[in-house]
C-alpha positions in Angstrom: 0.7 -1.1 11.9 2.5 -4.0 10.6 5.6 -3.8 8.3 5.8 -6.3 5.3 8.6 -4.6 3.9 11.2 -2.0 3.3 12.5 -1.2 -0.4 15.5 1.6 -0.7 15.9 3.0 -4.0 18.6 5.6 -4.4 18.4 7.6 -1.7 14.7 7.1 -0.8 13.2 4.3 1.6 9.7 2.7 0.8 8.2 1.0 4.2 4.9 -1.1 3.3 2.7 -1.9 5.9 0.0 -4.0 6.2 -1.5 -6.0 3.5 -5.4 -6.5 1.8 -7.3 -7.5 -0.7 -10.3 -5.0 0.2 -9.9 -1.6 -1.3 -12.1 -0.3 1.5 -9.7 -2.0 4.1 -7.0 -0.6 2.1 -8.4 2.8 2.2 -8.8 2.7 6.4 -5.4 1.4 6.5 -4.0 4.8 4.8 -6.1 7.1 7.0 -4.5 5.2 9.8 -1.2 5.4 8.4 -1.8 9.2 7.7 -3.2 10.2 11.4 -0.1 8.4 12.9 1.7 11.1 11.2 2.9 9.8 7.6 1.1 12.3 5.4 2.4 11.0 2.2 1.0 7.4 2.0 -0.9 6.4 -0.5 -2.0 2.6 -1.6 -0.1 0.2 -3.8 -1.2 -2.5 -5.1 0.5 -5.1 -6.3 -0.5 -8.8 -8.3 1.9 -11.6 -6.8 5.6 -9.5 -6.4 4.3 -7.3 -9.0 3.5 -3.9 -8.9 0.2 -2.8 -10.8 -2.3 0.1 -10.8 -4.9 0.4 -8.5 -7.3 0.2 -11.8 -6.3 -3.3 -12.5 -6.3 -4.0 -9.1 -9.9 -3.5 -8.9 -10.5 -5.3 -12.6 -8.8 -8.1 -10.4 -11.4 -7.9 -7.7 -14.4 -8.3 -10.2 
């Protein structure tokens, strides 16, 4: 897995790893990311440097 980036807020550390603009490819990269043992991934998506939904996301991708 690759990291693009770590984001600390508080006392809490985000690591993002690798990047798409497939939700499918998205979605394999969390069950990776969740049998290598980080059980509370989930997907972000993100238009540019910002953060949206995953529901405009995929408005995006029509």
């Amino acid at each position: 897995m690759k990291l693009i980036s770590k984001q600390k807020t508080g006392n809490l550390y985000r690591y993002f790893y690798q990047q798409s603009s497939s939700y499918e490819e998205a979605q394999k990269y969390l069950k990776k990311a969740k049998s290598k043992g980080f059980s509370n991934a989930f997907i972000v998506a993100f238009d540019g440097d910002k953060k949206i939904t995953i529901s405009d996301a995929l408005d995006l991708l029509k």
